[in-house]
C-alpha positions as a LaTeX table, in Angstrom:
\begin{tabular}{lrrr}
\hline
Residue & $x$ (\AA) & $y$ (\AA) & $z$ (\AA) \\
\hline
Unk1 & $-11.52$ & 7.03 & $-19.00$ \\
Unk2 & $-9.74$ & 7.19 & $-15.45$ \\
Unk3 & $-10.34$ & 10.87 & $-14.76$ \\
Unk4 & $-14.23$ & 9.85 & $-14.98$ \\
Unk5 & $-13.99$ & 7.17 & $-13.01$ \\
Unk6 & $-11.70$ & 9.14 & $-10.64$ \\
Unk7 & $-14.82$ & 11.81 & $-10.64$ \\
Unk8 & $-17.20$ & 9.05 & $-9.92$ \\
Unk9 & $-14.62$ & 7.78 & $-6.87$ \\
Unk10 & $-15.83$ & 11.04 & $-5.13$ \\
Unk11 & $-19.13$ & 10.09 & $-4.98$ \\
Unk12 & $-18.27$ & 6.82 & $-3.80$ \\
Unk13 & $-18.09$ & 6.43 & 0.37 \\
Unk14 & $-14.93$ & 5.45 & 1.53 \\
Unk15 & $-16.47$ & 2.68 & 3.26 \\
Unk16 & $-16.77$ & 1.23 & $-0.20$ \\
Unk17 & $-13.07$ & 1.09 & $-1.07$ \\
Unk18 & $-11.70$ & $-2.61$ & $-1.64$ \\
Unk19 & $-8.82$ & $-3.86$ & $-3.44$ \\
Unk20 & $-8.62$ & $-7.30$ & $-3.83$ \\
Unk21 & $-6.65$ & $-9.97$ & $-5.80$ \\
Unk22 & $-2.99$ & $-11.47$ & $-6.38$ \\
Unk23 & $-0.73$ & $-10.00$ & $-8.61$ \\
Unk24 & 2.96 & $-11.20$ & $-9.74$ \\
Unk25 & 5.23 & $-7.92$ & $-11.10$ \\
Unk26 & 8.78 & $-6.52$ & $-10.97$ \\
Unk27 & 9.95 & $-3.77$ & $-9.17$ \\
Unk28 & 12.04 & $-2.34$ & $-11.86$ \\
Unk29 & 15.41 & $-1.13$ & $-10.65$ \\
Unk30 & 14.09 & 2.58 & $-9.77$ \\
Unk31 & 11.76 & 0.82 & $-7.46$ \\
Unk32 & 8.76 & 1.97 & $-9.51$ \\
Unk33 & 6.12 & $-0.43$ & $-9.54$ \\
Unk34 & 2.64 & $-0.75$ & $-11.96$ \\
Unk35 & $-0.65$ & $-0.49$ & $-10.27$ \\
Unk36 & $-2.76$ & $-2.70$ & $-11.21$ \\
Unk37 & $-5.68$ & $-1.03$ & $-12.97$ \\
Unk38 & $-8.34$ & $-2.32$ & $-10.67$ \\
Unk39 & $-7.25$ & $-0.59$ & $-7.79$ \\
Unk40 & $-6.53$ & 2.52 & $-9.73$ \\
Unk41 & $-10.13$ & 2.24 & $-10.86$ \\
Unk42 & $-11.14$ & 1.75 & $-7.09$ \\
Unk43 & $-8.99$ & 5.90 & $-5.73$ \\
Unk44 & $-5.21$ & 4.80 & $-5.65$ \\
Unk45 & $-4.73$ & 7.30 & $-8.38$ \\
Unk46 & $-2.78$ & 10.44 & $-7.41$ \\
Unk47 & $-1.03$ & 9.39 & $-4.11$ \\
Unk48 & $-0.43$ & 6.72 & $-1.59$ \\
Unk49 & 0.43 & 6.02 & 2.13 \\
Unk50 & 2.80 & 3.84 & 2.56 \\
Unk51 & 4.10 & 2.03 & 5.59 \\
Unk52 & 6.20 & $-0.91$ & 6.55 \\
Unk53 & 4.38 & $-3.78$ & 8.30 \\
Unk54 & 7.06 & $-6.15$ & 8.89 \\
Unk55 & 8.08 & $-8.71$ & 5.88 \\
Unk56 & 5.80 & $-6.56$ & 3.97 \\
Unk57 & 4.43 & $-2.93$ & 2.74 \\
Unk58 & 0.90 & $-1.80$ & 3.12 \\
Unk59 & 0.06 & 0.59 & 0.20 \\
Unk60 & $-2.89$ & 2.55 & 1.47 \\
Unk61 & $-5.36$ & 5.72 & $-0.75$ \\
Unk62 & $-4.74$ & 8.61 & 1.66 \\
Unk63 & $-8.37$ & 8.67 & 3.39 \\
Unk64 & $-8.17$ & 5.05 & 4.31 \\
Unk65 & $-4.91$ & 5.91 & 5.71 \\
Unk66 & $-6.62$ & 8.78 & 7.83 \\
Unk67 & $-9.34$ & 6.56 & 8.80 \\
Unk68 & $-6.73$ & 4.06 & 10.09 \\
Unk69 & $-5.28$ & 6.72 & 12.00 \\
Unk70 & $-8.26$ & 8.30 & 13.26 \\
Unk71 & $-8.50$ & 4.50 & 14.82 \\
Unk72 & $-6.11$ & 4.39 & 16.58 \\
Unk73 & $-5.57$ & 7.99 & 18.01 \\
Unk74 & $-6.97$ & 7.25 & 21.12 \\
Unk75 & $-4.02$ & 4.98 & 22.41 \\
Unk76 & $-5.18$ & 3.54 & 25.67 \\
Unk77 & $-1.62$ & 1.94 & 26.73 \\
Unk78 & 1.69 & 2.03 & 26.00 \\
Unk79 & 1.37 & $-0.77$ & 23.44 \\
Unk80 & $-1.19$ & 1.32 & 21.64 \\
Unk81 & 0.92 & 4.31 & 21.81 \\
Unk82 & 3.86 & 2.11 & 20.38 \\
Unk83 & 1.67 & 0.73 & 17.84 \\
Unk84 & 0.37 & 4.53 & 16.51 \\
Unk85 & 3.97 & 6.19 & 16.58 \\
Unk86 & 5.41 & 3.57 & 14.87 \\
Unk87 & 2.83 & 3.71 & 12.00 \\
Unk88 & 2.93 & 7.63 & 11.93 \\
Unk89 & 6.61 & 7.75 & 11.96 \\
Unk90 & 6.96 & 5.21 & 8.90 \\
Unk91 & 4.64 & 6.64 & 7.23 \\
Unk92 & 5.56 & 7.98 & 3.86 \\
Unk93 & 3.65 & 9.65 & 1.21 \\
Unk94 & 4.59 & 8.77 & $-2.39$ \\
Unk95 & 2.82 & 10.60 & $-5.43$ \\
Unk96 & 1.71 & 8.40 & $-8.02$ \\
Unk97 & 3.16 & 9.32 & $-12.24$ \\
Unk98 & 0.23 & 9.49 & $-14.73$ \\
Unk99 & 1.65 & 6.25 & $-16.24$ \\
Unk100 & 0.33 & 5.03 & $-13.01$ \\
Unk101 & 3.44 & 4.25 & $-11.29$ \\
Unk102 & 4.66 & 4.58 & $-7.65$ \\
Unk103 & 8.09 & 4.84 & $-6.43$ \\
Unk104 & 8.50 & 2.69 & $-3.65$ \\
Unk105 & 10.90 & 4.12 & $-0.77$ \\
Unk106 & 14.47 & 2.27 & $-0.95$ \\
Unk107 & 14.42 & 2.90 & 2.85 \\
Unk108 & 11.46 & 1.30 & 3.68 \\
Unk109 & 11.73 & $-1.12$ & 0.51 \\
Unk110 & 14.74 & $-2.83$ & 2.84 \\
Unk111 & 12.82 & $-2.97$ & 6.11 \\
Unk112 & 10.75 & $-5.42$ & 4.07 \\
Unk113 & 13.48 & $-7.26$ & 2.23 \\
Unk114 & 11.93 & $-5.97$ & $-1.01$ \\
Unk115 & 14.70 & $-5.79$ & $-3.84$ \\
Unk116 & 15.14 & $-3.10$ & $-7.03$ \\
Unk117 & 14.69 & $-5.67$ & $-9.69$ \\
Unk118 & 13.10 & $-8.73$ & $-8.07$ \\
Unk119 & 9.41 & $-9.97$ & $-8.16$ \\
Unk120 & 7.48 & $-9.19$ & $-5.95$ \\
Unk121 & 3.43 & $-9.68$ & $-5.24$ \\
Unk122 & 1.07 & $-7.22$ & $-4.59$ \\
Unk123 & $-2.26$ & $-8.25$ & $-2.90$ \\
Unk124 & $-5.34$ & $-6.32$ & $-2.29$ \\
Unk125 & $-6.33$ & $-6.27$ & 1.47 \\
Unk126 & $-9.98$ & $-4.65$ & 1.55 \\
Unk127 & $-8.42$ & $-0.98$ & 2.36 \\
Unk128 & $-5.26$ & $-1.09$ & 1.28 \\
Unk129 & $-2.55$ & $-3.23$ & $-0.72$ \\
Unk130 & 0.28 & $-5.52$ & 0.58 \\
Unk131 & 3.53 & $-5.14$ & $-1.27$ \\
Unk132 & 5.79 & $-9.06$ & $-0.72$ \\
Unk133 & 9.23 & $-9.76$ & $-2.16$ \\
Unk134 & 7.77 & $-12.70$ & $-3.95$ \\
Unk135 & 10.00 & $-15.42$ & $-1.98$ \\
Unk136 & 8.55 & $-13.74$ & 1.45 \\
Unk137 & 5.16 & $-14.38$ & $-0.29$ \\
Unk138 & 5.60 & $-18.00$ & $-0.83$ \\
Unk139 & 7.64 & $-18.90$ & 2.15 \\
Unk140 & 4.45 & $-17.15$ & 3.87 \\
Unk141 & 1.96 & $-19.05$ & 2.13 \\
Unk142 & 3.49 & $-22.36$ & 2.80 \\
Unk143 & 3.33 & $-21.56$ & 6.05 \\
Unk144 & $-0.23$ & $-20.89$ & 6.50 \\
\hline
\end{tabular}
């Protein structure tokens, strides 16, 4: 059933792409973490960009990755410039299992005071996914 749907995702403009929703799960203690079958359903089904963005992770599908880059690869000032190597640089690319599983990155897992083990929240974002340590995600909700 995926492997149509992931044949039908080619027909499908990238434009189109949009995870959404809330979801609660465990990083198990190999930092591999479920995707959620609605975003698998909607291309993030054999790899993934991912990149630390603070007191989180952004999970992007590899062409909404390059279109984010292709955004910003005009810098027009140092702050831009700062902005684009610091994405590019952090940048990792993570294969995703056929159980439809992704390893997150211990390195950049830390950056984001995400935790083998914990829970942690995964949100969809339009183009991409945000990856919280689940106290991070509450402390950040109270606060908005």
């Amino acid at each position: 059933m995926i492997d149509e749907r992931k044949q039908k995702r080619s027909d499908i403009s990238d434009d189109r792409l949009f995870y959404f929703g809330m979801y609660h799960l465990s990083l198990a203690k190999d930092m591999r973490l479920n995707i959620p079958r609605r975003f698998v359903e909607n291309g993030l089904q054999d790899c993934a960009i991912i990149v630390p963005d603070g007191n989180h992770l952004r999970i992007y599908e590899k062409t909404s990755f390059e279109d984010l880059l292709h955004g910003i690869s005009k810098p027009v000032s140092n702050a831009d410039h700062a902005v684009f190597r610091f994405v590019i640089s952090n940048a990792v690319e993570c294969k995703i299992d056929p159980r439809f599983r992704i390893k997150i990155p211990r390195e950049l897992a830390e950056k984001s005071n995400i935790k083998p083990g914990n829970p942690v929240v995964l949100v969809g974002v339009k183009n991409c996914a945000e990856l919280y340590d689940a106290e991070t995600w509450k402390s950040f909700n109270a606060n908005s």
